[in-house]
C-alpha positions as CSV (number, residue, x, y, z in Angstrom):
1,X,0.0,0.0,0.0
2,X,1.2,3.5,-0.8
3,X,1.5,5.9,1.3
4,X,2.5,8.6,-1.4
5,X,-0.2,11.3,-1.5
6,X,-2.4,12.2,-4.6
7,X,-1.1,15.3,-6.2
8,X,-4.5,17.0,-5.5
9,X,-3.8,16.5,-1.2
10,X,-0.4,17.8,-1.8
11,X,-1.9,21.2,-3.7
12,X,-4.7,21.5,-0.7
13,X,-2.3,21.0,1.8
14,X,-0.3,23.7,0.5
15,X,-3.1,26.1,0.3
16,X,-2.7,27.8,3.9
17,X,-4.2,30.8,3.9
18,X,-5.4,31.5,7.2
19,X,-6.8,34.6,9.0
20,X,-3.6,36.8,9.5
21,X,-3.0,36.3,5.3
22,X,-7.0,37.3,4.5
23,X,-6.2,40.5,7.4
24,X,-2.9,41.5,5.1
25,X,-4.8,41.7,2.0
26,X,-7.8,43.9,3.5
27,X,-5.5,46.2,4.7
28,X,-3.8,46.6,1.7
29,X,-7.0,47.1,-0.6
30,X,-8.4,49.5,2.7
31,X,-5.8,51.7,2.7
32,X,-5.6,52.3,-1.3
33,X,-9.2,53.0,-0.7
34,X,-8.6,55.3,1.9
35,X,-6.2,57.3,-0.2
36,X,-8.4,57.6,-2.5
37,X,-11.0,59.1,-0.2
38,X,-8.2,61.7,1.2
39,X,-7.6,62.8,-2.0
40,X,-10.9,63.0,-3.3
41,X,-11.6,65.2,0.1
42,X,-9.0,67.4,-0.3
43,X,-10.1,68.1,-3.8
44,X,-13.4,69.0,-3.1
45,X,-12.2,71.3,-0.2
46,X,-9.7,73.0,-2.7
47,X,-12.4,73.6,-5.1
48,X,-14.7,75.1,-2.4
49,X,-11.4,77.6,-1.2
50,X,-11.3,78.4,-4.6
51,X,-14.7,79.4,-6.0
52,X,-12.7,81.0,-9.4
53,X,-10.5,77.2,-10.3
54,X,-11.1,77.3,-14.0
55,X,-12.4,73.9,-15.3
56,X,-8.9,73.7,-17.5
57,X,-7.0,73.4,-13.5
58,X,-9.7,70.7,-11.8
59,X,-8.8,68.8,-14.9
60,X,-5.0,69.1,-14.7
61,X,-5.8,68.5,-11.1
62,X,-7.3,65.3,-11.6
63,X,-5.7,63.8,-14.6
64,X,-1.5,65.2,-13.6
65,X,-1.7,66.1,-10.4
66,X,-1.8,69.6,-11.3
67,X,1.8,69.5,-13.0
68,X,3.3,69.9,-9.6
69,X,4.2,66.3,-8.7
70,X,7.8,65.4,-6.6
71,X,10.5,62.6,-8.4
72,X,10.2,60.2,-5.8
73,X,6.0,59.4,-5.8
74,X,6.0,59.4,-9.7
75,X,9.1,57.3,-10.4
76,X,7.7,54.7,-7.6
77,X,4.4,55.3,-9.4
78,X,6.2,54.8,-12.8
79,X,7.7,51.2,-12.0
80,X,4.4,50.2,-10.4
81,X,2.7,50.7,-13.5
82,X,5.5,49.2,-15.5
83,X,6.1,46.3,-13.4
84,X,2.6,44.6,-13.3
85,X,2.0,41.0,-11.9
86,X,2.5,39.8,-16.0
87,X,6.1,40.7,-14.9
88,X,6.3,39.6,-11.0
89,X,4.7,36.0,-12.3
90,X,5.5,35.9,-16.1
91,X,9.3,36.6,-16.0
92,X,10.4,33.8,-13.3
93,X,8.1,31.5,-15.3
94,X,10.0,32.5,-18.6
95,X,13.4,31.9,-16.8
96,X,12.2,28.7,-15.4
97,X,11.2,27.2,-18.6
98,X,13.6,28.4,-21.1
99,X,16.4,29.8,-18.8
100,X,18.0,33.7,-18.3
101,X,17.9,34.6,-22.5
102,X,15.5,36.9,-21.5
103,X,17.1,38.6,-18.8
104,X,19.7,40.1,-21.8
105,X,16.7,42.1,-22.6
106,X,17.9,44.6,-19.9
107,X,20.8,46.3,-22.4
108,X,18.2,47.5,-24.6
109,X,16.0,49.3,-21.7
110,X,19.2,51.3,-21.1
111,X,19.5,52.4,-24.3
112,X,15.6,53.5,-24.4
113,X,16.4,55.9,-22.1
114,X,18.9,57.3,-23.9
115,X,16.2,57.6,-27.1
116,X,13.7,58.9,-24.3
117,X,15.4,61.3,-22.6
118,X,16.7,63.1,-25.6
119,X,14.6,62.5,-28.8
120,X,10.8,62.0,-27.4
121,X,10.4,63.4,-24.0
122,X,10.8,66.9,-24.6
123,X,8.9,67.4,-26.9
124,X,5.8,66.2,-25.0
125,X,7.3,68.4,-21.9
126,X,7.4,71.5,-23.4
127,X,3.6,71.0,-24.7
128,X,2.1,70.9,-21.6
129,X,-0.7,68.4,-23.1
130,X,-2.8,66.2,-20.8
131,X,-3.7,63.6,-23.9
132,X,-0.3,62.5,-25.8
133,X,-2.2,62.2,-28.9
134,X,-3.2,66.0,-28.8
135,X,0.7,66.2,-30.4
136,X,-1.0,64.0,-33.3
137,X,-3.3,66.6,-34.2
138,X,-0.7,69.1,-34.2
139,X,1.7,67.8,-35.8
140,X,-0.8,65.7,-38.5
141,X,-4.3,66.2,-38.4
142,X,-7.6,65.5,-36.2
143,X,-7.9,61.9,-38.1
144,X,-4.1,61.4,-37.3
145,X,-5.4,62.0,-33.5
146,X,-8.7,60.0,-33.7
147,X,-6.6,56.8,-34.7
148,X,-3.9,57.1,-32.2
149,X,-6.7,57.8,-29.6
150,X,-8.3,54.8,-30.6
151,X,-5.5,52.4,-30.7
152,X,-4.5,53.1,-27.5
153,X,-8.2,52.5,-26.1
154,X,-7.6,49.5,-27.8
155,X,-4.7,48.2,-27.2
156,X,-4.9,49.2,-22.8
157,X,-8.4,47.2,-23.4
158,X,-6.3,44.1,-24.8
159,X,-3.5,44.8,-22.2
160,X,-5.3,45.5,-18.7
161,X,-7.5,42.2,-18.8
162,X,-4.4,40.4,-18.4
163,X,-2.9,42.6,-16.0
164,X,-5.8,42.1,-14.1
165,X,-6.5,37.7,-14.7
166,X,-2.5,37.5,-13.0
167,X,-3.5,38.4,-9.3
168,X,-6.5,36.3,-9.5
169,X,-4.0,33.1,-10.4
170,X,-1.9,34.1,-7.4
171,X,-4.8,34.2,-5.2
172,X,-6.3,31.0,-6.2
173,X,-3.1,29.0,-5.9
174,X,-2.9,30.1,-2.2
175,X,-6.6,29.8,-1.1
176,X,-8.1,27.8,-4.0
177,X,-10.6,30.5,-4.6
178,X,-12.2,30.9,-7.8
179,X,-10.8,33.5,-9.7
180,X,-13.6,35.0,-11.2
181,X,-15.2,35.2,-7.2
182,X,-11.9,37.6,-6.4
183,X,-11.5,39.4,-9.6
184,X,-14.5,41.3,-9.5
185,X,-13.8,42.0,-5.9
186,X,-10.8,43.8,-6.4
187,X,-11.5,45.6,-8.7
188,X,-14.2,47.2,-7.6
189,X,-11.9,48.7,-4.8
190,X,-9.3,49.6,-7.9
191,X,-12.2,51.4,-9.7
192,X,-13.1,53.3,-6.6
193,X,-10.5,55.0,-5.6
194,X,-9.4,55.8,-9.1
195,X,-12.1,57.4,-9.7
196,X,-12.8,59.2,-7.0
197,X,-9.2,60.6,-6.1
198,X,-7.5,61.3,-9.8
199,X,-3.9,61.1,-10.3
200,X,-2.6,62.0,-6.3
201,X,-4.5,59.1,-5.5
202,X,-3.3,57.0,-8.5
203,X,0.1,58.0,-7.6
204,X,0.2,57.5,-4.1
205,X,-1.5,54.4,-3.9
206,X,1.4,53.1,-6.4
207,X,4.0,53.9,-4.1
208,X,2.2,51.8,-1.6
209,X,1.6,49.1,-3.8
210,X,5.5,49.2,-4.9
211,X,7.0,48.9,-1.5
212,X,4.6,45.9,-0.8
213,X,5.3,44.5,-4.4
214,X,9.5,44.9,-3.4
215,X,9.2,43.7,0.3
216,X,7.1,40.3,-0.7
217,X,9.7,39.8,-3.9
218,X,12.7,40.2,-1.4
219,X,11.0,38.3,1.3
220,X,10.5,35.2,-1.3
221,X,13.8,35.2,-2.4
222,X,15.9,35.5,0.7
223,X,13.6,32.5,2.7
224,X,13.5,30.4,-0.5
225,X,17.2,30.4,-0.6
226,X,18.3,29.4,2.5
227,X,15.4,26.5,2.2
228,X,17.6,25.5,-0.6
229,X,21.2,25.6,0.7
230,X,21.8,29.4,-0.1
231,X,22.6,30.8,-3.4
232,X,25.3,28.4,-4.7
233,X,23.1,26.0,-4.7
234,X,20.8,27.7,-6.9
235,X,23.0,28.6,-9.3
236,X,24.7,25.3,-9.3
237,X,21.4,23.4,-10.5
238,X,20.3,26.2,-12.9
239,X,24.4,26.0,-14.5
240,X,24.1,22.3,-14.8
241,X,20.6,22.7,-16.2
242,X,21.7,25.0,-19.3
243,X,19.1,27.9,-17.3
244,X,22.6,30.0,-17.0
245,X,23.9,30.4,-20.7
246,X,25.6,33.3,-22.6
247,X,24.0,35.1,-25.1
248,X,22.2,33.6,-28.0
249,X,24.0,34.8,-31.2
250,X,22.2,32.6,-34.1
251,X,20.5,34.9,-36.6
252,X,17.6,32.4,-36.6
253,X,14.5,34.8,-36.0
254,X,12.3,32.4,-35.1
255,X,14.7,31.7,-32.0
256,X,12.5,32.8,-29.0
257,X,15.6,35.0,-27.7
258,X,18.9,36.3,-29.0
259,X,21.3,38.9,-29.1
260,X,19.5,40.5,-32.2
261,X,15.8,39.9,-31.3
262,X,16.7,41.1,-27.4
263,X,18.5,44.3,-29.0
264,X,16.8,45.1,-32.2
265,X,13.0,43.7,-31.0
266,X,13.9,44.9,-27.4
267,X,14.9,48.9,-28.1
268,X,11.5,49.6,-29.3
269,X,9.1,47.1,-27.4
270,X,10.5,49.3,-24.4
271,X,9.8,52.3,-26.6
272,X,6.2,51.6,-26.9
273,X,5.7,51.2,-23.5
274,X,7.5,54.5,-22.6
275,X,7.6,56.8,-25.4
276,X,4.2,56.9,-26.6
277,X,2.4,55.4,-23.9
278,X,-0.3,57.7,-22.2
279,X,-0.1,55.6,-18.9
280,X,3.8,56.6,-18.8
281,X,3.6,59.7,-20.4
282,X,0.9,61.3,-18.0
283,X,3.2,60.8,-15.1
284,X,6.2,62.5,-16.9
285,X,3.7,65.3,-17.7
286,X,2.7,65.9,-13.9
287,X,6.1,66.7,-13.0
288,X,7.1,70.6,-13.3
289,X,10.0,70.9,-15.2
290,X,11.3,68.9,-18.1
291,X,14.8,68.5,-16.1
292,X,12.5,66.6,-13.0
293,X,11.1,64.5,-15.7
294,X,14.4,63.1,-17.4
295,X,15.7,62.5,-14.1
296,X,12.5,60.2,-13.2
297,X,13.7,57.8,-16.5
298,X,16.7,57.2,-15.3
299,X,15.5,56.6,-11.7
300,X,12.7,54.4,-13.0
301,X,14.9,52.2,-15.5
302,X,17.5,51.4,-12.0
303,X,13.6,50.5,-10.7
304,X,13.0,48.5,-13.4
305,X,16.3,46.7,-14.2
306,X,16.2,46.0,-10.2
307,X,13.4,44.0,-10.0
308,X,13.7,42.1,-13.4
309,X,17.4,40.7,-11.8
310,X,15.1,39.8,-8.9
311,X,12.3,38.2,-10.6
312,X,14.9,36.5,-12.5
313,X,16.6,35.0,-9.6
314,X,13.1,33.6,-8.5
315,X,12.5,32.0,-11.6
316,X,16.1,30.0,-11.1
317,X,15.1,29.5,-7.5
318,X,12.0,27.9,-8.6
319,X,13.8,25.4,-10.6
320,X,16.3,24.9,-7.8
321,X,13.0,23.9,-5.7
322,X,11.5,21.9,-7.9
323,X,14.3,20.4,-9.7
324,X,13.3,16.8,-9.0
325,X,9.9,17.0,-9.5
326,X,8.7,19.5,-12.2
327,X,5.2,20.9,-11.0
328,X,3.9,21.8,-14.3
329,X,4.0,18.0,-15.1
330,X,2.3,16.2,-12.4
331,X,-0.8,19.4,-12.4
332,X,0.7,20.5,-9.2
333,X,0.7,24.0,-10.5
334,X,-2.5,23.9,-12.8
335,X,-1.1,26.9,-15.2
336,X,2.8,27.8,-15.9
337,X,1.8,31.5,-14.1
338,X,1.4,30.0,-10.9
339,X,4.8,28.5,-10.5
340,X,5.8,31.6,-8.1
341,X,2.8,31.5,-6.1
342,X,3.1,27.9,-5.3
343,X,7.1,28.4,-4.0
344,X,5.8,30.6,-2.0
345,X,3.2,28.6,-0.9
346,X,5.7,26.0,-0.2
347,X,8.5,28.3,1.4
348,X,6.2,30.4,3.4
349,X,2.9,28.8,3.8
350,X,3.8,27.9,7.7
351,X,4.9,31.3,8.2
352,X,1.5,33.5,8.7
353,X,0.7,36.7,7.3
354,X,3.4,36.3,4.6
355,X,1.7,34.3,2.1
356,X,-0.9,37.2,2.5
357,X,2.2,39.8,1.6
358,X,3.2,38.2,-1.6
359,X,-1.1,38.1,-2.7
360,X,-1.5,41.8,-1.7
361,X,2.5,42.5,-3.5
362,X,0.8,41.1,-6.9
363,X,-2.3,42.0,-6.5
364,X,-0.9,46.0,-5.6
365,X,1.4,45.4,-8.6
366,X,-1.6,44.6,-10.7
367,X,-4.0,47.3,-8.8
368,X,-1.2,50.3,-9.8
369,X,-1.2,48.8,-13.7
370,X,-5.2,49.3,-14.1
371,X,-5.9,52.3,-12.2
372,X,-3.3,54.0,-14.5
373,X,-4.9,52.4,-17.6
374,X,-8.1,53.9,-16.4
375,X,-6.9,57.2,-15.1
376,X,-4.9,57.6,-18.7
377,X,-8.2,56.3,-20.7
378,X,-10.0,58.6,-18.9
379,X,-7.9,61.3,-19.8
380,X,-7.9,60.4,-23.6
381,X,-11.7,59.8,-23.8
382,X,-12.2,63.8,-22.3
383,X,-9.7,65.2,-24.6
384,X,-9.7,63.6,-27.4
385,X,-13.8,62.8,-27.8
386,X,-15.3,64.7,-25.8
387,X,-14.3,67.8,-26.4
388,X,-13.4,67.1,-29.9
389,X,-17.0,67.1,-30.7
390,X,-18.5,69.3,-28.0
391,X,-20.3,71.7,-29.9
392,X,-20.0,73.9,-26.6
393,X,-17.0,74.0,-24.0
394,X,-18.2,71.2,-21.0
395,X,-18.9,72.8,-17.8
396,X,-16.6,71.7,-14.8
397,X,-19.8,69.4,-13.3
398,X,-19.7,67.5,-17.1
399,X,-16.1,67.1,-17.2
400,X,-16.0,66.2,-13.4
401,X,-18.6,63.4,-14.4
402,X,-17.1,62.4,-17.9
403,X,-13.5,61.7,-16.4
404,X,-15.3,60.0,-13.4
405,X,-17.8,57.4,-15.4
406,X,-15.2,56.2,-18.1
407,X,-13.0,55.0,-15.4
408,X,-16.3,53.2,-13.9
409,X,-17.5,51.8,-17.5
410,X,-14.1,51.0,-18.6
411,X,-12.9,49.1,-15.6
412,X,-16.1,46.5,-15.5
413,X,-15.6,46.1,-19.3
414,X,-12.0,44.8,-18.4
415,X,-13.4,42.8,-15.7
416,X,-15.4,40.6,-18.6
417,X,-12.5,40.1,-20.8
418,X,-10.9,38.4,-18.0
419,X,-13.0,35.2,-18.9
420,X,-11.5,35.5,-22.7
421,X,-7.8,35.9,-21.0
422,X,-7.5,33.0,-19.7
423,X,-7.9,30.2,-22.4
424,X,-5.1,32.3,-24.2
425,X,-1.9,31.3,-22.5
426,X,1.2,32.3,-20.8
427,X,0.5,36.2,-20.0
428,X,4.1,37.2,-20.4
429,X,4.6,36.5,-24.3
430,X,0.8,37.1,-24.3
431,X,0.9,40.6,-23.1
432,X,3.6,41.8,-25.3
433,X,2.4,39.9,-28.6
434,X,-1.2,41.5,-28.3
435,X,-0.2,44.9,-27.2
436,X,2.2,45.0,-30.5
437,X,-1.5,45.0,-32.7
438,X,-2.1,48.3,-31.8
439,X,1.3,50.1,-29.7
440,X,4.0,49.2,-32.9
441,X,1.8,51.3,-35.3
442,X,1.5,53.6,-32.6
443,X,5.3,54.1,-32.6
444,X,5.5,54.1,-35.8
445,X,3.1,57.4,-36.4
446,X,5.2,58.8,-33.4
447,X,8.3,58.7,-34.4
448,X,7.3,59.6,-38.0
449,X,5.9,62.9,-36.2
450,X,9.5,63.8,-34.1
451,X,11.9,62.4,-36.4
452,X,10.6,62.5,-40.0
453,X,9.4,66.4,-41.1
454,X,8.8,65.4,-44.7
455,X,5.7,63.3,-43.9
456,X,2.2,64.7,-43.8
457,X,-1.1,63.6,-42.5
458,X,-2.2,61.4,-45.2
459,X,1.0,59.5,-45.5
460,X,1.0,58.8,-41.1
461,X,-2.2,57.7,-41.4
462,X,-2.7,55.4,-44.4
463,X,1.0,53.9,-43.0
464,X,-0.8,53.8,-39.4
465,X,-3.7,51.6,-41.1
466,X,-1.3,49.3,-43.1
467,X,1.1,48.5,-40.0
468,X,-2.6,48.0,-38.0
469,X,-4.2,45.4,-40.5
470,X,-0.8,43.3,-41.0
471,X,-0.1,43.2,-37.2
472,X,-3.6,42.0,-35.8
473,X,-3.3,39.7,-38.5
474,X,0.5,38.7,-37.9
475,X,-0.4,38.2,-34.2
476,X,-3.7,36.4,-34.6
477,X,-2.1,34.0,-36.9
478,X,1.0,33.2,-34.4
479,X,-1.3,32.7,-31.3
480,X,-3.8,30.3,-33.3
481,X,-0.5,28.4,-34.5
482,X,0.3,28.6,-30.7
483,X,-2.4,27.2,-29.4
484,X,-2.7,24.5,-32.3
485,X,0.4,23.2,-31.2
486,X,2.1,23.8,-34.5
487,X,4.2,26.1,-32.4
488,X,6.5,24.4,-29.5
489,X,8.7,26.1,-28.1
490,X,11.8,24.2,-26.0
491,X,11.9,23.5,-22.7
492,X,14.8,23.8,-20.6
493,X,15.1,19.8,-18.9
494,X,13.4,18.2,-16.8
495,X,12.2,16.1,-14.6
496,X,9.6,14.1,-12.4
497,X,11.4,11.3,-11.2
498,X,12.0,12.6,-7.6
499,X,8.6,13.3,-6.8
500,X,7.1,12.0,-3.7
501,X,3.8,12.1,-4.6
502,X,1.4,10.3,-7.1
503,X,0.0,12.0,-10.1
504,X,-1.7,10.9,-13.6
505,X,0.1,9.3,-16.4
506,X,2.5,8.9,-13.6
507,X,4.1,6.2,-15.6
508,X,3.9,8.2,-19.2
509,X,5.8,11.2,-17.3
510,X,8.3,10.2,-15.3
511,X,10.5,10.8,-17.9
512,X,14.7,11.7,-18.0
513,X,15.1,15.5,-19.2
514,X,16.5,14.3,-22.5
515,X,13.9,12.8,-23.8
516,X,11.4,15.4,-23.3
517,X,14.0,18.2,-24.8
518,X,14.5,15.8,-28.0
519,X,10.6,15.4,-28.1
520,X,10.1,19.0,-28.0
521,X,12.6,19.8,-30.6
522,X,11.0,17.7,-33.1
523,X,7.5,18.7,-32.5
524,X,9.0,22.5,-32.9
525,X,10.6,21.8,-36.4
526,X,8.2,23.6,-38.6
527,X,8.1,25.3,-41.8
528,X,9.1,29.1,-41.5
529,X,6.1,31.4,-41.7
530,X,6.9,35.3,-40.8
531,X,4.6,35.4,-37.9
532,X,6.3,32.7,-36.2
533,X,9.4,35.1,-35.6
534,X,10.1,35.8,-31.9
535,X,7.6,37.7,-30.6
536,X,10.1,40.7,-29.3
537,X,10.3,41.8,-33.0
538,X,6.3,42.0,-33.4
539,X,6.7,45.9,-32.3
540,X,9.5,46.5,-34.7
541,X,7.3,45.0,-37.7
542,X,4.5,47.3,-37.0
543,X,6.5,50.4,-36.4
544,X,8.7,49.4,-39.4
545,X,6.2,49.0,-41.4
546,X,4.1,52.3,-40.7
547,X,7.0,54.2,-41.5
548,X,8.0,52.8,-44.8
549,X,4.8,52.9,-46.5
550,X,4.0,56.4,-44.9
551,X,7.3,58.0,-46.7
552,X,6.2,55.8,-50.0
553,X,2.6,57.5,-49.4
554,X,4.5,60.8,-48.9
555,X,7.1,60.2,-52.0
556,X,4.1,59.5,-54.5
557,X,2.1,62.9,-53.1
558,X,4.7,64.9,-52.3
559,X,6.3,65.4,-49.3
560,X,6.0,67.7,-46.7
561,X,6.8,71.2,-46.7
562,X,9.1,71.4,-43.8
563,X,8.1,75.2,-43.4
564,X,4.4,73.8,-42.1
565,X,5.6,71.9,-38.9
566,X,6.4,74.1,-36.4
567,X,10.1,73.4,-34.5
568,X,8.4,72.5,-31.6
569,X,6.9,69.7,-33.2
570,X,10.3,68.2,-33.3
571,X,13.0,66.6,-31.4
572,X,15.7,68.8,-30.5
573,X,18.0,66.5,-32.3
574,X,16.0,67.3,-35.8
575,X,15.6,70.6,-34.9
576,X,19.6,71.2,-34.7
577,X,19.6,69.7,-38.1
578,X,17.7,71.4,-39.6
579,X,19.2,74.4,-38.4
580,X,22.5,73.7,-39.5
581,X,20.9,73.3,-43.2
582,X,19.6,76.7,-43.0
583,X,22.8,78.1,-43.7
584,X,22.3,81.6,-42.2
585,X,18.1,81.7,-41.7
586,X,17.3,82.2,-38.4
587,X,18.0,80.0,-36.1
588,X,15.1,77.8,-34.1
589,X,15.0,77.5,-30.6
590,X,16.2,74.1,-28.5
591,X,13.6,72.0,-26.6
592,X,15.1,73.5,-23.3
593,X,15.5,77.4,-24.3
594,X,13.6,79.3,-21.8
595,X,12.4,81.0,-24.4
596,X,9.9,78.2,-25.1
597,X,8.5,76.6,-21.7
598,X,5.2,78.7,-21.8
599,X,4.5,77.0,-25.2
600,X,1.7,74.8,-25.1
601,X,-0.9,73.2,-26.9
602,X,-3.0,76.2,-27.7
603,X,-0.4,78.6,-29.0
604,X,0.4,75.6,-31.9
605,X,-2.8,75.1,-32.8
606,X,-3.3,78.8,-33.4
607,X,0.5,79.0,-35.1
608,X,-0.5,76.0,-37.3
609,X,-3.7,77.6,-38.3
């Protein structure tokens, strides 16, 4: 008779989430609600104070913070945003089953800020807009605007339901609870205070959220290494593995990762969550001078590059754990995004109140990811709809209530998208592959408006609908191939023969690392199609694209007068070339001349008309 337990008793026993856990996760969705009450508060008491606060400053209140936000809240709230549970879960369960390739990524994020902090940021600065795609409109036309607008309504809606299905995985592999039970919980608390306190309480609430998000990642790794012999140990068995491996260098681009798809693909994947993103932008915007806001990059990429290392190191102490017995396998994890939650689980399931930490650290990471979606959709829906086609200005009562009720209407929608999330796969590659239908057109049309002069509005927008229709058809046809199985992608080895407990196909599984690898291999040997290249280069293609047939639209029309785009338009790097071809003309301004930081939208509107 065995005395092995069934891999079901083994999950149950590990889901120990008692009292003190369930108390650590109130508190944490209390007090983001209670930040948003104080802020809404101290809102409505400022507006009473001041009886003469144009509609134009409750608006910049609520949607930047009233442009006089500190460094240290809005690069806190920057990572939060940026590092969302698809990280905190996806990227240890990418290392775990294909090893630290991805981790290379991190060059190319440095370099982003380089292209950030001097070629798109201040330009955006020194126009003092609330919507980033006012600067379409500007620079192109109000169609140019419209279809930005709308792809980035589109592409947060296909983006935050992710963001949002993560949490709900941690919290079921702790507790068992159905995820669509907590989902809707959650989020209801998200919605609330988001939409009651604007940006402060956006803002603030993220900087909560991040220290949680930092404190359970930290806790995780330091108590799961010494339950594994300390960090030799862990590196040890990820070396002998093949986890730890140098660069990839094949020009293969159908390779998952290497050098070139991590540089090339990288550079602008991080561009199109940065550079043209309203949810990062906004936060850059709410800071007073353009100085504050190129400092906050740089502060938020050491964020950023911080916790990838760490979330790295889980996913190799995940394997360390579970060398012997791989949990994926034998169902103990039902989903490859709930490998983190179990270590914990298994690592701090005896100690109470911790396993609660790590649920409230992804579900804050998580919370801070779609209450900026929703603050920055609410700010696009106002500006760029609303007041587009008002045939009268909105009073402050109708824009108080507009910004309010999308945040409300949006954030249920996303709610109900969760349930078409999750029979689509692992969220990392999922997350980036989707968003690239929409953002890598985006960045196309962007940096076509900073970079190129010579293209007009007609050729940014038919090469904006080309880059669209090939990329939501390039990405629907790789994640139908993907979940086909024409697509496999390889494994790093494993194994289940050291488990100590029973589990179906026991017998069919139990197999030696080798054999699975060589199984996978040949099951991944398919003909090449071009949207089976690694999905880091899906941004590229779009942008790529957009601005090749927009200069081909702009070549058979004629391009663009250079004389119609006002400097500002520009990035300062453009704008010193252009001077130097001037030859004796007047010269135009920098981005940072003095001269120039009371621009703002309004006075290039009128210029352009």
């Amino acid at each position: 008779m065995s005395l092995k337990l069934d891999v079901n008793e083994v999950r149950t026993n590990l889901q120990r989430f008692g009292w003190p856990d369930y108390l650590v996760f109130i508190l944490m969705l209390a007090s983001c609600a209670l930040i948003g009450i104080y802020f809404a508060l101290k809102m409505r008491k400022k507006s009473q104070q001041d009886s003469k606060l144009s509609n134009q400053d409750a608006e910049d209140d609520y949607l930047v913070g009233g442009r006089k936000m500190t460094i240290f809240p809005i690069t806190m709230s920057l990572i939060s945003s940026f590092i969302s549970g698809i990280t905190l879960l996806g990227t240890p369960t990418e290392v775990y089953l294909y090893g630290i390739q991805y981790l290379y990524i991190i060059g190319s994020m440095i370099s982003m800020g380089f292209l950030m902090h001097y070629f798109y940021l201040p330009v955006y600065h020194e126009l003092k807009l609330i919507s980033t795609y006012q600067y379409l409109e500007s620079r192109f036309d109000r169609k140019v605007r419209l279809f930005g607008s709308i792809l980035f309504i589109c592409g947060t809606m296909l983006w935050l339901p992710i963001v949002i299905y993560v949490p709900a995985l941690a919290f079921n592999q702790a507790t068992g609870a159905n995820i669509h039970f907590v989902t809707p919980l959650v989020c209801v608390v998200c919605i609330f205070y988001t939409c009651v306190g604007g940006l402060k309480a956006v803002v603030w609430t993220d900087v909560i959220q991040t220290l949680i998000m930092c404190g359970a990642m930290v806790l995780i790794m330091i108590k799961g290494t010494i339950d594994i012999g300390g960090p030799g140990v862990v590196f040890q068995k990820a070396y002998d593995s093949g986890r730890i491996e140098p660069p990839n260098f094949t020009f293969d681009i159908t390779e998952r990762y290497t050098v070139y798809s991590l540089v090339i693909g990288g550079i602008p994947h991080w561009l199109k969550s940065n550079a043209i993103n309203q949810n990062m932008i906004q936060r850059y915007l709410s800071l007073p001078t353009l100085k504050k806001a190129q400092s906050a990059i740089w502060y938020f990429i050491l964020g950023v590059l911080i916790f990838l290392v760490i979330c790295g190191y889980s996913g190799l102490l995940i394997y360390a754990t579970y060398s012997d017995c791989d949990p994926l396998e034998t169902k103990l994890a039902k989903r490859n995004d709930q490998l983190l939650p179990l270590l914990v689980m298994e690592t701090l399931g005896d100690l109470p109140g911790l396993p609660g930490l790590f649920v409230a650290g992804v579900f804050s990471a998580a919370l801070s990811s779609l209450s900026t979606g929703l603050n920055s959709m609410s700010a696009v829906i106002l500006e760029d709809f609303f007041k587009m086609f008002a045939r009268k200005p909105l009073t402050k009562r109708e824009t108080s209530f507009i910004m309010r009720i999308v945040v409300v209407v949006f954030g249920f929608i996303c709610v109900a998208l969760v349930f078409v999330v999750e029979k689509l796969g692992t969220v990392l590659q999922l997350s980036i592959t989707l968003s690239s239908v929409a953002n890598g057109p985006l960045l196309g049309i962007f940096t076509l408006g900073v970079m190129i002069p010579w293209v007009g509005e007609i050729g940014a927008l038919v090469g904006g609908c080309t880059g669209l229709i090939f990329m939501a058809w390039m990405c629907i046809k790789a994640q139908l191939d993907k979940i086909s199985g024409a697509v496999v992608y390889v494994r790093k080895p494993f194994t289940t023969a050291g488990c100590n407990y029973t589990f179906p196909d026991m017998a069919a599984l139990n197999l030696v690392a080798e054999n699975v690898t060589d199984t996978l291999e040949e099951a991944s040997d398919v003909p090449f199609k071009i949207y089976n290249i690694s999905y880091l280069y899906y941004t590229m293609v779009g942008a790529v694209i957009t601005i090749v047939v927009a200069l081909i639209v702009s070549f058979c029309l004629g391009f663009n007068s250079i004389s119609r785009v006002d400097p500002k338009l520009l990035s300062p790097f453009v704008r010193r070339w252009l001077e130097r071809r001037k030859l004796g003309k007047p010269v135009v301004p920098s981005a940072t001349d003095p001269k120039l930081t009371n621009g703002n939208f309004q006075t290039i509107q009128e210029t352009k008309t």
